[in-house]
C-alpha positions as CSV (number, residue, x, y, z in Angstrom):
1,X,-0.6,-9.3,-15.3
2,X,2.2,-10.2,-12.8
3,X,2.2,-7.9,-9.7
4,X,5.5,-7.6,-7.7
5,X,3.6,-7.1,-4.4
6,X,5.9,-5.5,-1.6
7,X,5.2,-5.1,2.3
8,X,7.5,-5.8,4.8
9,X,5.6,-7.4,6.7
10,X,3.6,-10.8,5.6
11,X,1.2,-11.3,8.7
12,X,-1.8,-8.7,10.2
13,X,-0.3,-6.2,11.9
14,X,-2.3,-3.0,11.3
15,X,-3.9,-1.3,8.8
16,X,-1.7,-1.1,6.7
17,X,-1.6,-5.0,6.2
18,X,-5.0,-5.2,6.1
19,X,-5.1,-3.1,3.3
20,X,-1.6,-4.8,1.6
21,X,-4.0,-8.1,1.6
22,X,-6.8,-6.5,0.7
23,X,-5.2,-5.3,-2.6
24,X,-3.5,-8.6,-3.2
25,X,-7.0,-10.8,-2.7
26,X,-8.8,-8.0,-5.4
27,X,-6.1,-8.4,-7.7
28,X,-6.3,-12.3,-7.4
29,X,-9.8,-12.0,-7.7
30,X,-9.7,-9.8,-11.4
31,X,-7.5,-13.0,-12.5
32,X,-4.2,-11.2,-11.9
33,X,-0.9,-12.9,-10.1
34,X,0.6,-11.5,-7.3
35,X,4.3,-12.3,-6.2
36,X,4.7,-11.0,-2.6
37,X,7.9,-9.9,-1.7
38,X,8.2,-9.5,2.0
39,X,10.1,-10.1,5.6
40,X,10.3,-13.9,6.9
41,X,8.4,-14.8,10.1
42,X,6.8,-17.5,12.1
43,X,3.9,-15.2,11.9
44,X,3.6,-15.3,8.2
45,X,0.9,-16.4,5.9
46,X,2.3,-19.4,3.5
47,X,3.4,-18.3,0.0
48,X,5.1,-19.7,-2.6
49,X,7.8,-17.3,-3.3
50,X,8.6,-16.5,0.7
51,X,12.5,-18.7,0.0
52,X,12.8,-15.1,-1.7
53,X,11.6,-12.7,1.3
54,X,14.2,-11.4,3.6
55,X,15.6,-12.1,7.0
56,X,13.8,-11.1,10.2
57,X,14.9,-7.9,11.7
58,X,13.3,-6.4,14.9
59,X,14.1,-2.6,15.0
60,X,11.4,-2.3,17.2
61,X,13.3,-3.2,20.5
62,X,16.3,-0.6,20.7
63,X,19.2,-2.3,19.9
64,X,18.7,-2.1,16.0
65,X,21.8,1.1,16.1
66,X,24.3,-1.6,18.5
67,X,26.7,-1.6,15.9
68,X,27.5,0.0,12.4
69,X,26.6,-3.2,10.0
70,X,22.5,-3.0,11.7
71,X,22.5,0.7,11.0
72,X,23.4,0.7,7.7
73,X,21.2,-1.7,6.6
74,X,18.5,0.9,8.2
75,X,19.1,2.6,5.0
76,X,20.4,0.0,2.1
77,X,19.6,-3.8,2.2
78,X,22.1,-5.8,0.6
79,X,20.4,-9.0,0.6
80,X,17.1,-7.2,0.0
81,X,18.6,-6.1,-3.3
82,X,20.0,-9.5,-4.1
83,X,16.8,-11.1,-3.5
84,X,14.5,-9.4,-5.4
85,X,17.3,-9.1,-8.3
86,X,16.8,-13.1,-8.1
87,X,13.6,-13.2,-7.7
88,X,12.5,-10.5,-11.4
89,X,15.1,-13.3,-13.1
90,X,13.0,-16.1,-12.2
91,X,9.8,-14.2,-12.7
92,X,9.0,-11.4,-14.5
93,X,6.5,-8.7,-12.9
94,X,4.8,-6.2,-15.6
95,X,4.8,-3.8,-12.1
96,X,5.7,-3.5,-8.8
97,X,3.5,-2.1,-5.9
98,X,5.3,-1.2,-2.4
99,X,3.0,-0.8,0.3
100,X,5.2,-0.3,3.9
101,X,8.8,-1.4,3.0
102,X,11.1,1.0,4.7
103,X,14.4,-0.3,7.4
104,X,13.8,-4.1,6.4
105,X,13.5,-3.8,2.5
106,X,14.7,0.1,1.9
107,X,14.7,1.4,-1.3
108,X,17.8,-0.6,-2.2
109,X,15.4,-2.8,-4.8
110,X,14.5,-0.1,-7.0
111,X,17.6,-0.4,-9.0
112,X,17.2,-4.1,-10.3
113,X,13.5,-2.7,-11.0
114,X,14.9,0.2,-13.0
115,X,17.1,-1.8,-14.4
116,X,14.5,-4.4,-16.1
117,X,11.9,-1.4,-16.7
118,X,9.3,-2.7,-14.3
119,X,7.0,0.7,-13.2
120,X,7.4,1.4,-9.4
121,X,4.3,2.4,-7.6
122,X,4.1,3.2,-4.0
123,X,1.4,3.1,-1.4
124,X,1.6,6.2,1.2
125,X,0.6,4.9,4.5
126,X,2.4,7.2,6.2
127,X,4.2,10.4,5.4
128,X,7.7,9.0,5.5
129,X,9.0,10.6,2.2
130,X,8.5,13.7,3.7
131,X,9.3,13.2,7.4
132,X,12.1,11.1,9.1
133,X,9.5,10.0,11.9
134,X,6.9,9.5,8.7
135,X,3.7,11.3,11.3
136,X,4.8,14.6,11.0
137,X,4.2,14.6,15.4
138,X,6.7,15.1,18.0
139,X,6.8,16.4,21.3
140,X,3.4,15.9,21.4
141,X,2.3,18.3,18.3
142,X,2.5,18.4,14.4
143,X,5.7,19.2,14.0
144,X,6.8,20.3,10.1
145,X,10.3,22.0,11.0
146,X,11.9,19.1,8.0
147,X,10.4,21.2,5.3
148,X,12.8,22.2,2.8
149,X,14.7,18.8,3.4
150,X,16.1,20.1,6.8
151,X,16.3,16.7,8.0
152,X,18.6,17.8,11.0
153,X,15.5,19.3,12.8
154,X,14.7,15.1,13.5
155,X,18.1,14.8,16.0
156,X,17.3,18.2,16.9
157,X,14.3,17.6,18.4
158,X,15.4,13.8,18.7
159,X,11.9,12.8,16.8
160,X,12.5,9.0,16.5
161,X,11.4,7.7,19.5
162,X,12.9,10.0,21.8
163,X,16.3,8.9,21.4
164,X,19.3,11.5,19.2
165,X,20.9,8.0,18.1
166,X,18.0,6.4,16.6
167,X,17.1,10.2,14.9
168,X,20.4,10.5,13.5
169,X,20.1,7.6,11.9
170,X,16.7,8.6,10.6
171,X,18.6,11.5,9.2
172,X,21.1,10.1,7.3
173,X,18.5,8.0,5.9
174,X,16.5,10.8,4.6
175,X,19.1,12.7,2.9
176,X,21.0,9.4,1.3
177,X,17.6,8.5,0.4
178,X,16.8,12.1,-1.6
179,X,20.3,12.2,-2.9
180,X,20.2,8.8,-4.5
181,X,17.1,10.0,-6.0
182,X,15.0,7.1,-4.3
183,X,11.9,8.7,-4.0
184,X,12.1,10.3,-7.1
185,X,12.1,7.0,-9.5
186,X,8.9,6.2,-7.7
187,X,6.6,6.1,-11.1
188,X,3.4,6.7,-8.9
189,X,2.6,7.8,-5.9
190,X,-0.8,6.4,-4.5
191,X,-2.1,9.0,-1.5
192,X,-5.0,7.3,0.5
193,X,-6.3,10.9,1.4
194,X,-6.8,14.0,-0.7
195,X,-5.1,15.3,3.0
196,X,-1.5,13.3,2.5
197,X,-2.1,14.4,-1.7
198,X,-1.8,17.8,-1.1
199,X,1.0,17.5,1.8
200,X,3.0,15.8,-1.1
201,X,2.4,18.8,-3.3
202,X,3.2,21.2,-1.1
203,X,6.3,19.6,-0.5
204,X,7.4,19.3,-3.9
205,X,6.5,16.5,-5.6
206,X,4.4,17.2,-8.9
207,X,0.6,16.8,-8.7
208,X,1.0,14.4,-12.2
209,X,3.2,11.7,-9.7
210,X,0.4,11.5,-6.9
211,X,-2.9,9.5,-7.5
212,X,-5.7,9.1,-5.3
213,X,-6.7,6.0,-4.6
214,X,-8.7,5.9,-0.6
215,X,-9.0,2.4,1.6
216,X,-11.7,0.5,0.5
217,X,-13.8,-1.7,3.2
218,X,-16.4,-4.5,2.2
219,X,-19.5,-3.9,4.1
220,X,-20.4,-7.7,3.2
221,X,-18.0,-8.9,6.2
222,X,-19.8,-6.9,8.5
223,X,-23.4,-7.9,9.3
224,X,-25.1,-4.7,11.7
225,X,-27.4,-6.6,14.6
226,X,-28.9,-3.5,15.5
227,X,-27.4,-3.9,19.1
228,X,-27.0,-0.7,21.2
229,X,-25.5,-1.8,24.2
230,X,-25.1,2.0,25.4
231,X,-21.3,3.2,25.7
232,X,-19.1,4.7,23.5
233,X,-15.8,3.1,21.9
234,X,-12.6,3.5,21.0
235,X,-10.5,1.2,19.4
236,X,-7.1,1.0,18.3
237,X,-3.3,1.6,19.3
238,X,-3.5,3.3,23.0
239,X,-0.2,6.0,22.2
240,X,0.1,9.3,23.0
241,X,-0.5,11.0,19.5
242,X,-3.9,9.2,19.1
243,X,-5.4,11.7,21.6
244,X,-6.5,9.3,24.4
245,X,-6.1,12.1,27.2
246,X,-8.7,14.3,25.5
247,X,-10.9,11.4,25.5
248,X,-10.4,11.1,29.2
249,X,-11.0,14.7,29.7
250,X,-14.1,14.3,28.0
251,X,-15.4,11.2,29.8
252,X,-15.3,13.6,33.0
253,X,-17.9,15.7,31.4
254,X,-19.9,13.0,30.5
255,X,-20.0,10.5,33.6
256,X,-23.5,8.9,32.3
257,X,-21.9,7.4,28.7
258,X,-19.9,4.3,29.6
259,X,-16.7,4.4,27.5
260,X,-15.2,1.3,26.1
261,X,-11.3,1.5,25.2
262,X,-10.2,-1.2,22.9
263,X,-6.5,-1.7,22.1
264,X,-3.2,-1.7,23.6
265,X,-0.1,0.5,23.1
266,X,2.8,2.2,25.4
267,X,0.7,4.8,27.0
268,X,-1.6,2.0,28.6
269,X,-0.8,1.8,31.8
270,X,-0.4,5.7,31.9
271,X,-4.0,5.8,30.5
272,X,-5.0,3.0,33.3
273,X,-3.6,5.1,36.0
274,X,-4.5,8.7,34.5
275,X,-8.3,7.0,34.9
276,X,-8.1,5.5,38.2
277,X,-6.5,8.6,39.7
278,X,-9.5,11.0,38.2
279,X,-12.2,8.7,39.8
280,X,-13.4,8.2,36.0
281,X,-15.4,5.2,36.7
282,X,-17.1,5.2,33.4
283,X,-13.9,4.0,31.6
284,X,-13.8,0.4,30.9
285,X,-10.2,-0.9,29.2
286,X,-11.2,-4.3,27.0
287,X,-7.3,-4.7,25.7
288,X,-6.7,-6.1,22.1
289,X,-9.8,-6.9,20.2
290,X,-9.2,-8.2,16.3
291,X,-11.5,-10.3,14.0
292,X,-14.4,-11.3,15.2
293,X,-14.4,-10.4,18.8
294,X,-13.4,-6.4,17.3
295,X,-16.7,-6.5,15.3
296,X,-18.8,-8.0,18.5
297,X,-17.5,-4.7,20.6
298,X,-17.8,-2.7,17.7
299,X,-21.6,-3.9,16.7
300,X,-22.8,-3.5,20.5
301,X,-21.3,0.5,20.7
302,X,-23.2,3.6,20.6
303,X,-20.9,5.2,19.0
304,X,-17.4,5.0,18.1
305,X,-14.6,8.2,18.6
306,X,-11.5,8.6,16.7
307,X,-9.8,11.6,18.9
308,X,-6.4,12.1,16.7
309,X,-3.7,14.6,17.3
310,X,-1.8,13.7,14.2
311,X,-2.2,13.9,10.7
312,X,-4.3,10.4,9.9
313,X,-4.7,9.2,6.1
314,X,-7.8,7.4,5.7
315,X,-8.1,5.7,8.8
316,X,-9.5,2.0,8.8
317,X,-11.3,2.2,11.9
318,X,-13.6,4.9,10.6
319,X,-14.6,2.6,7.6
320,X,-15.1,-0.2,10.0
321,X,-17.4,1.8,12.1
322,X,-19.2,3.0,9.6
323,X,-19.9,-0.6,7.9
324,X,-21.2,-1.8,10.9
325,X,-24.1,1.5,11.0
326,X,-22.0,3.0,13.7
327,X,-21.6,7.0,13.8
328,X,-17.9,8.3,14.4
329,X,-17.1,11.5,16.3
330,X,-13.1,12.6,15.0
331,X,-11.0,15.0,15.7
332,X,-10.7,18.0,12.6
333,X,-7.4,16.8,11.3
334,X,-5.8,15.5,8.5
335,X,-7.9,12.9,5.9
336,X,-10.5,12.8,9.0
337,X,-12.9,16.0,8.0
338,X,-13.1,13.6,4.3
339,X,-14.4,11.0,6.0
340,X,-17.0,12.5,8.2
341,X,-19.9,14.8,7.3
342,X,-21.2,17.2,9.7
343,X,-24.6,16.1,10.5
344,X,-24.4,13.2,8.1
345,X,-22.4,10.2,9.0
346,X,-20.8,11.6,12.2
347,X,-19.6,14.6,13.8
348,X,-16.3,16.7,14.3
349,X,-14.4,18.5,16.9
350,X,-11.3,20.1,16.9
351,X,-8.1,18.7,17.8
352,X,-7.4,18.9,21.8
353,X,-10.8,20.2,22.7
354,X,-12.5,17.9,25.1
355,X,-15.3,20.4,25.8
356,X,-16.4,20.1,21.9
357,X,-16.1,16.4,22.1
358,X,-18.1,15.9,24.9
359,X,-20.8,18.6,23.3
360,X,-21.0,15.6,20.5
361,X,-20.7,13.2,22.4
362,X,-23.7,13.9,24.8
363,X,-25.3,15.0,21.1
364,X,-25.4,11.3,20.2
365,X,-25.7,10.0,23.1
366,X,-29.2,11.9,23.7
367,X,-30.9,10.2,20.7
368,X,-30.4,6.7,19.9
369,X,-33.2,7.5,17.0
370,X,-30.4,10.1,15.7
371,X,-27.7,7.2,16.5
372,X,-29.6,5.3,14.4
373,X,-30.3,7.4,11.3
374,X,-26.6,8.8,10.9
375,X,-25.5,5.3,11.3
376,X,-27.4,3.8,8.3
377,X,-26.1,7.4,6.1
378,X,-22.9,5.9,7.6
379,X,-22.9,2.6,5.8
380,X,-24.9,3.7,2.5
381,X,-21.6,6.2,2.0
382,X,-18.4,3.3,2.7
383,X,-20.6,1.0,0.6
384,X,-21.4,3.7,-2.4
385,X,-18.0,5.3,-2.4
386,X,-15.5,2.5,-0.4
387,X,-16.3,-0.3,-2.1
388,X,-13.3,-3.0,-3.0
389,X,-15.1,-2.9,-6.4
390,X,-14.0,0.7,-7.0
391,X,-11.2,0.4,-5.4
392,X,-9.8,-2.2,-7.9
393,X,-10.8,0.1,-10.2
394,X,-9.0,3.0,-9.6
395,X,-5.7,0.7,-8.6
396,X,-6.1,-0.5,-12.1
397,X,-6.5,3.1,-13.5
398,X,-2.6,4.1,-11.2
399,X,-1.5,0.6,-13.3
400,X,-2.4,2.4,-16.3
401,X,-0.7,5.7,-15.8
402,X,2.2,4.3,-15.4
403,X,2.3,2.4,-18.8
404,X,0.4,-1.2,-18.0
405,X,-2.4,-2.5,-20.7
406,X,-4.8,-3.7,-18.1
C-alpha cells in the first residue's frame, strides 16, 4: 500500500510530529510505503520525495498578513496544489493521511486527490475544523461563541493571537474553507480522544465520519530506574492556556515539594518573575528538555502534573509519564479525565483550583510507596491499551472504512 503522508512540518516540533513519525515508522514497519508530503527546511529529516514539499513560510513572526498575496495563501496554496498534483502523477497513493497541514499546505490539495479517487483521511490534533484559533481558548477561558459557524466571534474577540488582522484572516479562512466544502470531502476523521469525537458530533459532523484512533507510546524506549529524586515536574510549552499560574499557586501551598518546570514558551519570563516576586523558592525552571535529557528529568520526578486550562486531546506527556512508572496529577478537562483514573494511575483536579491540586499533590507526595504503586498501574495501562501495535491496528481498521484492502 502507498501512503500519501501529509504534515507540514518534516522535523520534531511537538507532539504532533512525534506522532506524524510515529505513524509513518509503524507503517514502514507492516511493509507499507510512505510518500511524505511536507514544508521544506534546513531542519528537515532527508526524504526522497522532499523536491515535491513546499516552500518555507514562517507565519509565526507577524508579518505573514504584510500584504494580500501572503494572506491568501493562508487559505489556498497554489504551489501546494501543483505539487502534490505532480507528485499523485508520478506516484500513485492508494490513500492519503494529513496530520497538521493547515496555512502552509491548506486544503487546496484535496481536489487533485478527489480528482484521482485517493480516500482523504485526517488526523485531529487540534480542533481547527471547528474553531478559527483550533483550542477553543481565548481570553484566557474555553471560549465556543463560533458554534453555528459564527466565525465572526474570532475578530470579535480578536482570538488569533490577540491581533483583529490576523483573526480576520482566520475568519475568512473558516467560512471559504466550509463553503468550498473542504472539510466535508474529508473521507475520515481520526479523533485522538473520545473528548475531541464527541466535540465533532456535537458540532455537526456524523458520528459514521469520526474514528477513534488515541496516541500510542512504546514503553520499550523508556527504561524506569526507579529514581525518586523528590520534586514534582512539569514539562512542556510554558503559555498561558497550559495553566502554569495555578501550578504556582499551588507550589505556595506546598513549599516542602521542590517543583521542576521543564519547557519554554511566551509566558516564561512572566512565570520567572511571577515566582521570584512570590518568594516561591521551591520553583526550579530547567528550560527545554527533549530526547534523552527529557526522559533523565522525567525518570528522577516524583511525580509529573499536567495543569491544562484548554481542551487537550490525548496529551503526549501523560503517556510519557506514564511509560516511565511516573503518576500524573491533570486538570478535569477535555481527553485528560480518559487518561487518568482516580486512584489508579494518577489523580484529578478541577480546572483553575490550586487548592485541589495541592490536596493531590501533598497526597503523592506523602507516600513514595503510593508513588510507586500507581506508577507501575501507570505503565501496565499505556503498555496494554497504548501500544504502537494496536495503534497500527486500528489506523489500518480507519484505512479500511474508507475503502482500502489492507
Amino acid at each position: 500500500m502507498n501512503v500519501l503522508l501529509i504534515n507540514k512540518f518534516f522535523w520534531i516540533k511537538g507532539g504532533s510530529e512525534a506522532v506524524f513519525f510515529g505513524d509513518k515508522s509503524l507503517l514502514e514497519s507492516a511493509g507499507h510505503h510512505v510518500i511524505p508530503f511536507s514544508m521544506q527546511d534546513e531542519r528537515n529529516l532527508e526524504s526522497e520525495y522532499s523536491k515535491y514539499f513546499v516552500s518555507n513560510i514562517d507565519y509565526a513572526n507577524g508579518s505573514y498578513i504584510g500584504n494580500a498575496i501572503n494572506a491568501s495563501r493562508i487559505i489556498f496554496s497554489m504551489e501546494a496544489r501543483r505539487n502534490i498534483r505532480k507528485l499523485v502523477s508520478d506516484i500513485t497513493p492508494d490513500i492519503a493521511h494529513f496530520h497538521i497541514f493547515q496555512h502552509q499546505i491548506t486544503p487546496s490539495v484535496f481536489a487533485p486527490l478527489r480528482k484521482r479517487g485517493i480516500p482523504i483521511v485526517l488526523t485531529l490534533h487540534d480542533l481547527k475544523p471547528l474553531c478559527p484559533n483550533y483550542m477553543m481558548y481565548t481570553e484566557k477561558q474555553i471560549c465556543e461563541r463560533c458554534k453555528g459557524r459564527k466565525f465572526y466571534n474570532c475578530v470579535i474577540h480578536k482570538c488569533t493571537k490577540d491581533s483583529r488582522s490576523k483573526s480576520f484572516i482566520n475568519m475568512v479562512e473558516m467560512y471559504l474553507h466550509y463553503f468550498a466544502g473542504y472539510y466535508q470531502d474529508v473521507d475520515q476523521y481520526i479523533a485522538v480522544s473520545q473528548f475531541h469525537r464527541s466535540k465533532m458530533i456535537e458540532y455537526g459532523f456524523p458520528e459514521s465520519q469520526i474514528s477513534y484512533v488515541p496516541n500510542c507510546i512504546d514503553t520499550s524506549q523508556f527504561s524506569p530506574s526507579g529514581k525518586d529524586d523528590g520534586y514534582a515536574l512539569f514539562f512542556g510549552r510554558l503559555s498561558e492556556e497550559k495553566g502554569l499560574r495555578v501550578l504556582l499557586d499551588a507550589a505556595s501551598l506546598c513549599p516542602d515539594i521542590p517543583i521542576v518546570i521543564a519547557g519554554t514558551g511566551p509566558e516564561e519570563q512572566n512565570l520567572k518573575q511571577a515566582a521570584s516576586r512570590s518568594g516561591l523558592t521551591n520553583i526550579k525552571f530547567v528550560g527545554f528538555k527533549s530526547g534523552d535529557a527529557l526522559k533523565d528529568v522525567l525518570d528522577r520526578a516524583s511525580f509529573t502534573i499536567i495543569s491544562s486550562k484548554l481542551y487537550e486531546n490525548c496529551p503526549m506527556t501523560i503517556l510519557e509519564s506514564m511509560a516511565m512508572r511516573k503518576p500524573v496529577i491533570g486538570s478535569r478537562i477535555g481527553g485528560i479525565p480518559e487518561l487518568i483514573n482516580e486512584g489508579e494511575n494518577g489523580f484529578l483536579f478541577d480546572v483553575g483550583d490550586h487548592e485541589g491540586l495541592a490536596e493531590k499533590m501533598k497526597l503523592l507526595w506523602e507516600s513514595p510507596s503510593q508513588r510507586a504503586e500507581i506508577g507501575s498501574r501507570g505503565r501496565e495501562m499505556v503498555s496494554q491499551h497504548f501500544s504502537p501495535e494496536k495503534h497500527l491496528q486500528q489506523l489500518l481498521s480507519v484505512y479500511r472504512n474508507v475503502g482500502l484492502d489492507v
